[in-house]
N, C-alpha and C positions, 0 to 999 in steps of 0.2 A: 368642340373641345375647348375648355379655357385654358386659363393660365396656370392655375393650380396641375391640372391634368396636364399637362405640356411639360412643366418642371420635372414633374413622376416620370415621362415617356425619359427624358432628355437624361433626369440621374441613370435611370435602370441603365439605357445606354453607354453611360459614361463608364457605371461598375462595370459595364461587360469587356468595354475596351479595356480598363482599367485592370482588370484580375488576366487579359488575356494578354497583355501587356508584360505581367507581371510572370506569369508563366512563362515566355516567351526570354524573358530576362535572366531567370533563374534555369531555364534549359539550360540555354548559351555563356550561361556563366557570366552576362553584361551586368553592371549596376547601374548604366542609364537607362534603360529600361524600368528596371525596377522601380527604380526612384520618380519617374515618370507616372509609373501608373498606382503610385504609393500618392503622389500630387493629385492625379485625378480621381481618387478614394475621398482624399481630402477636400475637394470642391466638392463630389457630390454630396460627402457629407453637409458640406455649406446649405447647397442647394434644398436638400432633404427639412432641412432646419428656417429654411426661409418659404419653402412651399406648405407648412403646416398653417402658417401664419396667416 
């Protein structure tokens, strides 16, 4: 597996924490959670945009 493929494994992972994060946030009514997994939306977007390249 490269690097390219490691990026992809590493983002999907992140979105998953990340939306589950974010559901977990919005049950319980917390906004650090949310915000937390609104941050790791936003890296993996990073990520997504530097593994094309």
């Amino acid at each position: 597996m490269d690097i390219k493929h490691m990026k992809i494994a590493l983002t999907t992972i992140l979105g998953l924490i990340a939306l589950w994060m974010i559901y977990l946030g919005v049950k319980a009514d917390l906004l650090p959670p949310v915000l937390t997994g609104l941050g790791f939306l936003v890296i993996g977007a990073l990520l997504m945009l530097r593994a094309k390249k």
